[in-house]
C-alpha positions in Angstrom: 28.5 7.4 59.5 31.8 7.0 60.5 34.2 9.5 59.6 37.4 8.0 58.4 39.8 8.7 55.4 38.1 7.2 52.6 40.3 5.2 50.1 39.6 4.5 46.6 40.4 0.8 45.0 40.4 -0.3 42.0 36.7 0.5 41.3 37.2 1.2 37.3 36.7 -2.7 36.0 33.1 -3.9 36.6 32.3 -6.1 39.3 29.4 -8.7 40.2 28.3 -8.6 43.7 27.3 -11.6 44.8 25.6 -10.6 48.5 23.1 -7.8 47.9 23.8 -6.7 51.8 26.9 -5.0 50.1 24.9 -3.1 47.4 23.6 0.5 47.7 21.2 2.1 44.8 20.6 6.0 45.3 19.6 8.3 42.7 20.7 12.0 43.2 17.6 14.2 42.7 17.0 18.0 42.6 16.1 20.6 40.5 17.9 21.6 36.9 21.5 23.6 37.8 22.0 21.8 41.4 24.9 20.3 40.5 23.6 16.6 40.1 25.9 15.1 37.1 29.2 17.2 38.1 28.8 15.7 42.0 28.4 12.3 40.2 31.8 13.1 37.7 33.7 13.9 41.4 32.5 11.2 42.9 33.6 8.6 40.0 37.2 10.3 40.4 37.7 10.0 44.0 36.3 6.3 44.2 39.3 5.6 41.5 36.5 4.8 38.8 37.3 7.1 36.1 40.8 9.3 36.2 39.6 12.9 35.3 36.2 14.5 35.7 34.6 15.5 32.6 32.6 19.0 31.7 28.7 19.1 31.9 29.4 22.2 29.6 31.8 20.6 27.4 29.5 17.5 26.9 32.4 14.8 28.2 30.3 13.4 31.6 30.0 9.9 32.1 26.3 10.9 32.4 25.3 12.9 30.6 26.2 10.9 27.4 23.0 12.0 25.2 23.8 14.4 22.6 19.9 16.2 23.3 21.8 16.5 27.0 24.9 17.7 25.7 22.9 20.8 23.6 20.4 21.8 26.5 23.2 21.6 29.0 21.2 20.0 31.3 19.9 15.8 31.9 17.4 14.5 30.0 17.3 11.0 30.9 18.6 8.7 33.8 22.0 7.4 34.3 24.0 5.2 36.4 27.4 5.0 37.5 28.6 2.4 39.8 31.4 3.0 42.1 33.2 1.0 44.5 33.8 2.1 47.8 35.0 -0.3 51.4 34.3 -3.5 49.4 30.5 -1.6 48.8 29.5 -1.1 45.0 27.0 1.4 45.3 25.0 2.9 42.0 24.6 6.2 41.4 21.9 6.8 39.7 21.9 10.3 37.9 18.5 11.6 37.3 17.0 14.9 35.5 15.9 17.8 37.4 13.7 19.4 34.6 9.9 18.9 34.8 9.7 17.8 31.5 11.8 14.5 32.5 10.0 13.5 35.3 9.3 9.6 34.1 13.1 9.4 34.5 13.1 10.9 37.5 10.3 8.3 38.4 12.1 5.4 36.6 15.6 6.5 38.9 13.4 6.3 42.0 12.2 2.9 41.0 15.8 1.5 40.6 17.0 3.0 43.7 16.8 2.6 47.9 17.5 5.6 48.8 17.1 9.2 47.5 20.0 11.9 47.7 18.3 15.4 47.3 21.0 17.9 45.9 20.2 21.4 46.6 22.4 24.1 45.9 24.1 26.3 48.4 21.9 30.0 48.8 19.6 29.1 45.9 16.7 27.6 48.6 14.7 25.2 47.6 12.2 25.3 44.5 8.4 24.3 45.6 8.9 21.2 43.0 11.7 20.0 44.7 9.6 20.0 48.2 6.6 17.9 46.0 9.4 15.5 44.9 10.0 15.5 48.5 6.8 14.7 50.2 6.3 12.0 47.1 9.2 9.9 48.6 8.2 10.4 51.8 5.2 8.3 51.0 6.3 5.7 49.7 9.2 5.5 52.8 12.4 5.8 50.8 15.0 7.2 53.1 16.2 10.6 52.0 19.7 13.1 52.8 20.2 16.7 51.7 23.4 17.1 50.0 24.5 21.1 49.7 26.6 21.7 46.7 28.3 24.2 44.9 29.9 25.4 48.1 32.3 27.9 46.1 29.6 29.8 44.5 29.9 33.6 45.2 26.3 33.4 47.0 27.2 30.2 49.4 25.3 30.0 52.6 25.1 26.6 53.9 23.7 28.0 57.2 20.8 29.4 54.9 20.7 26.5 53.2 20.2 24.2 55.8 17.9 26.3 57.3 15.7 26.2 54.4 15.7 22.4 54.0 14.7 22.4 57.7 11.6 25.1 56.7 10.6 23.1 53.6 11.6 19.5 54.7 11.2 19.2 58.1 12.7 19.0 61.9 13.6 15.7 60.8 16.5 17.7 58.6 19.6 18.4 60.1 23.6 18.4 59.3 26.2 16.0 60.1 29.4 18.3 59.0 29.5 22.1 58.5 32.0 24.2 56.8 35.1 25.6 59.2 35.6 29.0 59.6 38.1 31.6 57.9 40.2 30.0 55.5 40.5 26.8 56.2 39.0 24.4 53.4 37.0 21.5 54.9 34.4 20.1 57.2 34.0 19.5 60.5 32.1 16.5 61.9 29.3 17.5 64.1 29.9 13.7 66.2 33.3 13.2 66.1 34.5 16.9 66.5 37.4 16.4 63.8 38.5 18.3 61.2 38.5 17.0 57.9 41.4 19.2 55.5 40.4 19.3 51.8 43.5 22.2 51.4 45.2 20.0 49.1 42.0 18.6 47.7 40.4 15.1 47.7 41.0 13.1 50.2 41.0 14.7 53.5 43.6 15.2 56.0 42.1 14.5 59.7 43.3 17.0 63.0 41.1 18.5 65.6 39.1 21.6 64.9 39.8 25.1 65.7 38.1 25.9 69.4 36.6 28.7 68.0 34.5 26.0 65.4 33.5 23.8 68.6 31.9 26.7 70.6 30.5 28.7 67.2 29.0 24.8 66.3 28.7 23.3 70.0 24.7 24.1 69.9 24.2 22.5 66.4 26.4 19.4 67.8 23.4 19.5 70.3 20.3 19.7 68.4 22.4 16.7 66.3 22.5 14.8 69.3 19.0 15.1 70.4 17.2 15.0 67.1 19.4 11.1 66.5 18.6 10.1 70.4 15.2 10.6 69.6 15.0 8.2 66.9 16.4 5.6 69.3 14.9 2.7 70.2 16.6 2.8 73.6 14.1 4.9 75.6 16.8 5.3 78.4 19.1 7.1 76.0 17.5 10.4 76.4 17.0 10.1 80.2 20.6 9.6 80.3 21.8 12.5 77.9 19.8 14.9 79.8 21.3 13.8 83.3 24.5 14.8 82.1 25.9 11.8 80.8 28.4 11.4 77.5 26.8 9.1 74.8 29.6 7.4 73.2 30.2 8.1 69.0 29.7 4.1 68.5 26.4 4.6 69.8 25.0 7.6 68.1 26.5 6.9 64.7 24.7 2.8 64.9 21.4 4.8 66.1 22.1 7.9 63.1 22.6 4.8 60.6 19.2 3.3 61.9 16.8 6.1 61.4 18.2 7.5 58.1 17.5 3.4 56.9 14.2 3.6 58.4 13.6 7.3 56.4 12.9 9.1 59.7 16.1 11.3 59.9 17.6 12.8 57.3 21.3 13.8 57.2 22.8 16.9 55.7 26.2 17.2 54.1 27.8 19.7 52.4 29.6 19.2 49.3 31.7 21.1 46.6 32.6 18.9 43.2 34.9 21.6 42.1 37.2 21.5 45.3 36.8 18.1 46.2 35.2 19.3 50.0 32.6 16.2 51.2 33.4 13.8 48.6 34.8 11.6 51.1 32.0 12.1 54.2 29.1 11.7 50.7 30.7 8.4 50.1 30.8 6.9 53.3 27.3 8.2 54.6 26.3 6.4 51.7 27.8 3.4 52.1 27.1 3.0 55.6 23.8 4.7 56.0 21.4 4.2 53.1 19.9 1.0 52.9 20.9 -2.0 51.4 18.3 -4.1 49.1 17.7 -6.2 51.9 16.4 -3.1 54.0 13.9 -1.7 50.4 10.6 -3.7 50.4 9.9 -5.7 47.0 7.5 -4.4 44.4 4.3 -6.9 44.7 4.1 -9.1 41.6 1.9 -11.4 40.0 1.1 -13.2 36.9 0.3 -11.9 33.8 -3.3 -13.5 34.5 -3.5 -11.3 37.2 -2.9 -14.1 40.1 -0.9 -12.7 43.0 2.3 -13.8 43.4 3.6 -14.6 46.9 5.4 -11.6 48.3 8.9 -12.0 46.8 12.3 -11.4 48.6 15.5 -9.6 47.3 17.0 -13.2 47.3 19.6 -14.3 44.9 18.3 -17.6 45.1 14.7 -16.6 44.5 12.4 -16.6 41.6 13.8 -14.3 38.9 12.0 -11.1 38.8 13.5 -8.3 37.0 12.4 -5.0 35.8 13.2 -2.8 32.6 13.5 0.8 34.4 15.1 2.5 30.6 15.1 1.5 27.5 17.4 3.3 25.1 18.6 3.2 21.4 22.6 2.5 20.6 23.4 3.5 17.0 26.0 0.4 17.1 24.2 -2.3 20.0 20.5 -1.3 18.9 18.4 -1.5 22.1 19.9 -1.3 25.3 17.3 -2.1 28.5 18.7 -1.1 31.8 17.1 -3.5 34.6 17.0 -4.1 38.4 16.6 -7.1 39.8 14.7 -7.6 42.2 14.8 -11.3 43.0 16.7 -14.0 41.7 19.8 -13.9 39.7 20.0 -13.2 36.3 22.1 -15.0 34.0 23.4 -14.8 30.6 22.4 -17.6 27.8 19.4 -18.3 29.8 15.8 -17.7 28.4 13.7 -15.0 30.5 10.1 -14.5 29.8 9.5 -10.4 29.3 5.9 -9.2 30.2 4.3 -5.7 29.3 0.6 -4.9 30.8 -1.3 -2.4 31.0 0.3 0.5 29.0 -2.3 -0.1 25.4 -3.6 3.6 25.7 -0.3 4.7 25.4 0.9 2.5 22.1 2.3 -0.2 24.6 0.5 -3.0 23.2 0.0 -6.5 25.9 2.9 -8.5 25.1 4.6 -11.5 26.7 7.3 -13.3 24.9 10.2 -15.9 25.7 13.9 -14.1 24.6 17.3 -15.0 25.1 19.5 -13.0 27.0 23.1 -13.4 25.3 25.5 -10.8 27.5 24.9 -8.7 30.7 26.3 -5.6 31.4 27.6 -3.3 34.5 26.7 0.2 32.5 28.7 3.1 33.2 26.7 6.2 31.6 27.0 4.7 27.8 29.7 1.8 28.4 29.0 -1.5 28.8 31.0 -3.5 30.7 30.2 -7.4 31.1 29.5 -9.1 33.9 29.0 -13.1 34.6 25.7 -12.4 36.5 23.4 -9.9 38.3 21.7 -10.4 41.8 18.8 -9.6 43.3 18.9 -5.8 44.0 21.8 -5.0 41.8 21.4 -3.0 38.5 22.7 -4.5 35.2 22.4 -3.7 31.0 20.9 -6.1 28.7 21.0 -6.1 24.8 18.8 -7.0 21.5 16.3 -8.0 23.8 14.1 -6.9 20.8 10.1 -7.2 22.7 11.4 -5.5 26.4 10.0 -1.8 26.9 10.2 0.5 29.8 8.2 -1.2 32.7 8.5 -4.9 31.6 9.0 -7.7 33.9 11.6 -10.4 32.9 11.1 -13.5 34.8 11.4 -17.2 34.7 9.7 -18.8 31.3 8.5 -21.5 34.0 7.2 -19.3 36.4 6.5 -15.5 34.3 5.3 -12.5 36.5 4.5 -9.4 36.3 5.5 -6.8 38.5 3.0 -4.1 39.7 4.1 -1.0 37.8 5.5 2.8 39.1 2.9 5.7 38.4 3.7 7.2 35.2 2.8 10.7 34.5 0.5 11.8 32.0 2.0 13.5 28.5 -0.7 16.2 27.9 1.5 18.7 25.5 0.6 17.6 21.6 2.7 17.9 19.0 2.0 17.0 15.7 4.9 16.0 13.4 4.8 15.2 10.0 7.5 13.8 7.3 8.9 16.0 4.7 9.1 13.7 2.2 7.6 10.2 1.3 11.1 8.4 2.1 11.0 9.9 5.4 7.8 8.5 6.8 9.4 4.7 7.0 12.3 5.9 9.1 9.6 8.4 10.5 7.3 5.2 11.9 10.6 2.9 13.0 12.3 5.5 14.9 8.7 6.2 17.1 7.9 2.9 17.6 11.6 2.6 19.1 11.3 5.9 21.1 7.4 4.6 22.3 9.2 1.6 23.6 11.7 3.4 25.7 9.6 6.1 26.7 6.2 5.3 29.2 5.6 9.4 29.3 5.4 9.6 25.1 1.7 8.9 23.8 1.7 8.6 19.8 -2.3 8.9 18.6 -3.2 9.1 14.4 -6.7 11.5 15.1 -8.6 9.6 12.7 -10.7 13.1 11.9 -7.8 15.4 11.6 -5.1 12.5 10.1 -2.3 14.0 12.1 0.1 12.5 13.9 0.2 13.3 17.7 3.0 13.0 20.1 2.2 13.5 23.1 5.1 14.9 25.5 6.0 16.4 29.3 6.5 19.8 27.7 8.4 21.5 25.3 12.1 20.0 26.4 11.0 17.0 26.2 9.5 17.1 22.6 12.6 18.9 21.7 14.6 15.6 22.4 12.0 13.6 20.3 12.1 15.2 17.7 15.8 15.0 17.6 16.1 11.6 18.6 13.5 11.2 15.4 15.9 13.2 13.4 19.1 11.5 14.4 17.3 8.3 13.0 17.2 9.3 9.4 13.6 10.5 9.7 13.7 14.2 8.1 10.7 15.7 10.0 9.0 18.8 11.1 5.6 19.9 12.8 2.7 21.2 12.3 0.1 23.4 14.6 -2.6 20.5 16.4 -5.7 20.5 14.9 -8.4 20.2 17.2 -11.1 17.7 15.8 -14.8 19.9 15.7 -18.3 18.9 15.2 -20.8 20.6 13.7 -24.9 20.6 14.0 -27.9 21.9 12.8 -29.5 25.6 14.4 -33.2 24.6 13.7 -35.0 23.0 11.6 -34.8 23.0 8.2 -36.1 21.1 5.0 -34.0 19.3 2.1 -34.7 18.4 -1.5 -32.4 15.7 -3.1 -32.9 15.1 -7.1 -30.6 12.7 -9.0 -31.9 12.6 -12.2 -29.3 11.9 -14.9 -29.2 9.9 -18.5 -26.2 8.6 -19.9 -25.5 5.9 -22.5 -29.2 4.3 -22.8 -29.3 3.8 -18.7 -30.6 6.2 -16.6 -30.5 7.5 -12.5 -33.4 8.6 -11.2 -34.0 9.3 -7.1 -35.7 12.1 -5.2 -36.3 12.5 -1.7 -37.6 15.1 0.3 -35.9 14.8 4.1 -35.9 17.2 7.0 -33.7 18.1 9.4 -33.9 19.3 13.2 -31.0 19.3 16.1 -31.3 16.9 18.6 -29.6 18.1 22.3 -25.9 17.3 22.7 -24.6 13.9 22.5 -27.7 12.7 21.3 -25.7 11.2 18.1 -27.9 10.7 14.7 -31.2 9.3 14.4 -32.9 8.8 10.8 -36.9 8.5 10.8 -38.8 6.5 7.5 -42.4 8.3 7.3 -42.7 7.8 3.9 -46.6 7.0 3.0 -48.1 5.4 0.0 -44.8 3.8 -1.2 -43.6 7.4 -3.1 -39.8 6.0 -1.9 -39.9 2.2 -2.4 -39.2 0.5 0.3 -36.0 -1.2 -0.7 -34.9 2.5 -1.5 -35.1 3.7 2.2 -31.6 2.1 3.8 -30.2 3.7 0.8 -31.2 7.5 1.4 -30.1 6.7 5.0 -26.7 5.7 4.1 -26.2 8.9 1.7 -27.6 10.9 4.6 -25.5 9.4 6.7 -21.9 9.2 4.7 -22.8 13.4 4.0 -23.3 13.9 7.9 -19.9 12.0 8.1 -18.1 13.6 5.3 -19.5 17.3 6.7 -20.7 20.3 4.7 -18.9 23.5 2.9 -16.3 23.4 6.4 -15.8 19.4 6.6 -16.8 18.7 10.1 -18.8 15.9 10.7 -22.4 17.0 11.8 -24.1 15.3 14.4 -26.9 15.4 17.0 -29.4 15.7 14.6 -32.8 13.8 13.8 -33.6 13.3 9.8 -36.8 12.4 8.8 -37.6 11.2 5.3 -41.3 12.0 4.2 -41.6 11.8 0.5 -39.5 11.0 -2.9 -40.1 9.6 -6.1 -38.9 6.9 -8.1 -38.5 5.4 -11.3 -39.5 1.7 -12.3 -36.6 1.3 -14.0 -33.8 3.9 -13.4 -34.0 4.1 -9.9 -30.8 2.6 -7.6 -28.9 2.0 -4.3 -27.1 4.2 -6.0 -28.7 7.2 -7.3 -30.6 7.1 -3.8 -27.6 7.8 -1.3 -26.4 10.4 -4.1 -30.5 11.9 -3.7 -29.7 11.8 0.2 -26.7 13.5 0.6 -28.1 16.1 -1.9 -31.0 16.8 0.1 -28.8 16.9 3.4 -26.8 19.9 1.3 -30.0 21.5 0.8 -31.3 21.6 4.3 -28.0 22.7 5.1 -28.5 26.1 2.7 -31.8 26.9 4.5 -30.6 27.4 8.3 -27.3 28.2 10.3 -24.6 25.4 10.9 -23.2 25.9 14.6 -19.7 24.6 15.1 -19.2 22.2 18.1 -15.9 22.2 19.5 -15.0 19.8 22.1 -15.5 20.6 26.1 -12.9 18.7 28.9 -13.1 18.5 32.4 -10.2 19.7 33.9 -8.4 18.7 37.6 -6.1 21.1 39.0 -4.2 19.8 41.9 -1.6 23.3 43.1 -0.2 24.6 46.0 -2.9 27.3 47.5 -0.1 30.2 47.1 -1.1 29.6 43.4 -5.0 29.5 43.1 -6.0 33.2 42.3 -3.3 33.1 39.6 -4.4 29.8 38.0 -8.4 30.9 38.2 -8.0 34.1 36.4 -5.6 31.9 33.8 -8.6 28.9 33.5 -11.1 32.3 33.1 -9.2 33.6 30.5 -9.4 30.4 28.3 -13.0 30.5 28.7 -13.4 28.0 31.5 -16.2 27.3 33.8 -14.6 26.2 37.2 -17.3 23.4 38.3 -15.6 23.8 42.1 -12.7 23.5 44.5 -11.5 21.6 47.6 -9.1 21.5 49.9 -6.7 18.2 49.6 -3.4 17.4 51.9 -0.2 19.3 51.9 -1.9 22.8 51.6 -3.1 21.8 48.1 -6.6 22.6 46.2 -7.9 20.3 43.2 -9.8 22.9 41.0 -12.7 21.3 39.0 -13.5 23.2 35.4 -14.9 22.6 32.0 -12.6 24.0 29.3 -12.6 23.7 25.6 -10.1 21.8 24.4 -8.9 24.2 22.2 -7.5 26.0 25.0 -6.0 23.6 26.2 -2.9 23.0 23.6 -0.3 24.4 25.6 -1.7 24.1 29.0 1.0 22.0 30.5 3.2 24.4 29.5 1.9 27.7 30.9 0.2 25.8 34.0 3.8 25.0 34.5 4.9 28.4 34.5 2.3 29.7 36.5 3.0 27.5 39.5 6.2 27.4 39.8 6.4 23.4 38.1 4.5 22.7 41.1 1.0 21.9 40.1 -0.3 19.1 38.0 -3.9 18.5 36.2 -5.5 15.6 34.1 -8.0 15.9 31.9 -10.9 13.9 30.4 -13.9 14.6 27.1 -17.0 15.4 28.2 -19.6 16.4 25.3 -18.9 19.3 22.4 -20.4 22.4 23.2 -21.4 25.4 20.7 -18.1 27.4 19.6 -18.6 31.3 20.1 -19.6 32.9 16.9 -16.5 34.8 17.0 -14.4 32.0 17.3 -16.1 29.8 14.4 -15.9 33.1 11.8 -12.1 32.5 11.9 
């Protein structure tokens, strides 16, 4: 990381890159309020990309472009922003910090090679933040700390720093800190210059105050050791310890090595309002964080399932793309953002577009042959056209009607699929409904669009209940479906979720069914006599014939056990469907002439009624098992919550990371808003997933209301 003047060129008019060596994807991450889309604004006006910053506040970032953004104040989906910088485009790649938004978090992580966390100066660092963290850190993508908001009353970058260090790791430490007194800038830890912001963006270079070296002479040290020790030359610390001046050359090509290799981590201050870091963000980005070249490829195979040789970021390779957004333009239609991740993709040329894997969440198996017409350099909403896109680079396709979030485009000749990010489970419902009949059309086109572009949304029909069910992240993010739903035409509301009960029988009982009735000359005659007992949970329905001497005819007998049956299905005085029960049919009469398939179902489900009247109906409401995965800070307060919604905690254990997974049965009842308040409980940084078991009796307090 060099630290030079930084020039901007004429980075506003989109540019195709043809050697992916010279491309750099990072997404800036961090928690809601960091500062995230007004670092992006400053960094598109120093690079010379746009020519004035616009105002999260005032709605007018590049980025933040979505009018459900502009009215929460705050992301809601990915962006990216490409900016040009020493003949190296790189992509910024704007992400949400809210919970709720996590897919695009996910999906920004995905597109990018390297991760820029942006915490903000004296605020610390949120425990979801740290779990974002440690969930890079897995999968080996290189992260740097960026400090902003350096002219907020409460500023401490030394407290700051020091709390990345505590929550990140040793492996955290700065490359500039702030001069003293009143002197606007930074000073470079390596180099020992002074970089001027005074009269703003970009920096005037002169030495430092002596004062500055000796106050920062023992954090140039720790610097020094901490980047030596990443060094592949083992003689490099012998030699700094004897006494011996490393050169800059050598500890800036040995800094730029282990932040690629995501075992060092840089931190730089910054300040979007005043400009401060703008220039030391760009070039640590540019010459630091890795290029496509140095990011392994996702595996891929076919959509048979037939791996695919391990593929190369290689222009010249087999085409393998991936859809990593899909959104809706009231004038384009769909727009699908994509990285390429092999090959080169090219417009007027046929692509095949594969989906797999996604059916319980609407996303139906699909593989179709489209045409791509146009490609696209996006900036926020503009498109600007490119001639092509290369492996690694990021690009904007149009009315490519079949392509949904997470679908591979490949070669028609040689179609792949590409193994797919995790995508987090929605578990908050919401039921919606149309407020008038013209409303439900643009009601079911605008979700199918919004199912397309959105992995995290889960839209059920319950069959029992007949509502519909969208299934979101949490509240914020069912506040933006609903409006995107509304900005479609769709006039809609919602509607409290029903939960789907059963009901069974409290003993046994018997049931009389008589359907005796005369009209116009031909008659309906059927009686049966059934009865009923409960069977243990999940036992289902059986029906029993021990009819003797013929009293039901024998062609007679399917026909009570359909009317049983449909009045099991169809549910007594409260509607529920009754099951777990065992009816036994052991007398009837019929008529040699009047008697029917007919009157015979209508004597079953009489008799079922009947049975019914003699004994107590117990309402079954469903039972899920329930995994808790928290930080251990949190588990008191999260038992007494799961005891309070009448859990049963089943057990606990310990799991990495100074986590516990906490086992429990729960009724689903309980569980409406439970993403929600789990959220809230542990600070957005525990997760659970949940599963049916059986249906269990309801309290009798409970099923009086």
């Amino acid at each position: 990381m060099a630290e030079k003047q930084i020039k901007g060129g004429d980075a506003g008019a989109a540019v195709a890159v043809d050697d992916p060596g010279t491309l750099r994807n990072v997404a800036l991450v961090g928690p809601s309020g960091s500062g995230k889309t007004t670092l992006t604004e400053a960094l598109l006006v120093a690079s010379g990309t746009v020519s004035r910053a616009g105002s999260v506040v005032e709605g007018t970032t590049v980025c933040d472009h979505d009018p459900a953004a502009v009215r929460q104040q705050r992301s809601v989906g990915l962006a990216v922003a490409p900016v040009l910088f020493r003949d190296v485009k790189i992509n910024l790649i704007d992400t949400p910090g809210y919970a709720d938004f996590v897919g695009e978090l996910r999906a920004g992580l995905r597109a990018a090679d390297a991760a820029l966390f942006v915490v903000s100066a004296g605020e610390g660092v949120d425990p979801a933040t740290v779990a974002l963290w440690e969930e890079c850190a897995q999968v080996g993508m290189p992260r740097a700390v960026l400090v902003s908001r350096l002219d907020h009353a409460r500023a401490d970058v030394a407290g700051e720093i020091a709390a990345c260090r505590d929550a990140f790791g040793a492996g955290v430490l700065p490359l500039y800190l702030p001069a003293s007194g009143q002197r606007r800038g930074l000073i470079g830890l390596i180099t020992q210059r002074f970089f001027d912001y005074s009269n703003g963006y970009p920096p005037t270079v002169s030495d430092p105050d002596p004062a500055d070296l000796e106050r920062l002479a023992d954090a140039r040290n720790e610097l020094i050791e901490g980047i030596i020790a990443e060094s592949e030359d083992e003689s490099l610390m012998d030699r700094y310890l004897a006494g011996e001046e490393i050169s800059e050359e050598t500890l800036i090509t040995d800094l730029e090595t282990a932040v690629a290799r995501g075992s060092f981590h840089p931190v730089i201050p910054v300040c979007a309002e005043t400009g401060v870091g703008l220039a030391e963000v760009l070039d640590g980005i540019a010459r630091a964080c890795p290029s496509p070249l140095e990011h392994p490829v996702p595996l891929a195979a076919s959509p048979e399932g037939i791996p695919h040789q391990r593929l190369a970021p290689d222009p010249a390779g087999p085409l393998a793309a991936e859809v990593v957004r899909t959104a809706v333009d009231s004038y384009v239609g769909r727009v699908s953002l994509v990285r390429v991740f092999s090959g080169t993709l090219r417009p007027e040329r046929s692509v095949h577009v594969s989906g797999h894997g996604l059916a319980e969440r609407g996303h139906a198996d699909h593989d179709a042959d489209e045409r791509v017409a146009h490609l696209y350099s996006p900036l926020g909403a503009s498109l600007r056209e490119v001639p092509y896109c290369v492996a690694g680079d990021l690009c904007a396709l149009t009315k490519i009607g079949t392509a949904e979030t997470g679908d591979t485009l490949s070669d028609p000749d040689d179609p792949l699929l590409i193994e797919p990010w995790a995508m987090p489970e929605p578990l908050l419902p919401v039921a919606v409904v149309a407020k008038t009949r013209s409303d439900e059309d643009a009601l079911a086109r605008n979700l199918s669009r919004l199912v397309a572009g959105d992995p995290t949304l889960r839209l059920e029909r319950n069959a029992e209940t007949g509502q519909l069910v969208l299934w979101c992240m949490g509240e914020a993010h069912a506040d933006v479906v609903l409006s995107r739903l509304r900005a479609g035409g769709a006039d809609v509301g919602t509607e409290p979720v029903r939960t789907p009960l059963r009901a069974t029988f409290a003993g046994k009982a018997s049931g009389h069914g008589r359907h005796v009735k005369q009209s116009g000359g031909h008659g309906q005659y059927a009686v049966c006599d059934i009865e009923v007992e409960p069977l243990e949970r999940g036992a289902g329905i059986e029906f029993v014939d021990r009819v003797v001497g013929g009293a039901v005819p024998h062609q007679f007998i399917p026909s009570v056990e359909k009317g049983v049956r449909a009045q099991l299905q169809r549910g007594l005085s409260d509607g529920h469907p009754v099951v777990d029960v065992r009816v036994t049919l052991y007398d009837g009469k019929a008529h040699s002439v009047d008697s029917s398939d007919a009157a015979f179902q209508t004597a079953g489900a009489l008799a079922i009624k009947d049975a019914a009247a003699k004994t107590h109906i117990v309402l079954l409401e469903p039972l899920d098992e329930v995994e808790v995965r928290l930080p251990d800070e949190y588990l008191g307060a999260v038992l007494g919550d799961l005891s309070s919604r009448r859990g049963r905690v089943l057990g606990t254990e310990s799991a990495p990371g100074g986590m516990t997974i906490i086992r429990a049965e729960v009724p689903a009842t309980e569980l409406l808003r439970y993403a929600t308040d789990l959220r809230s409980l542990a600070s957005g940084t525990a997760s659970f997933t949940r599963r049916h078991v059986r249906y269990d009796p309801m309290p009798e307090s409970l099923a009086a209301r």
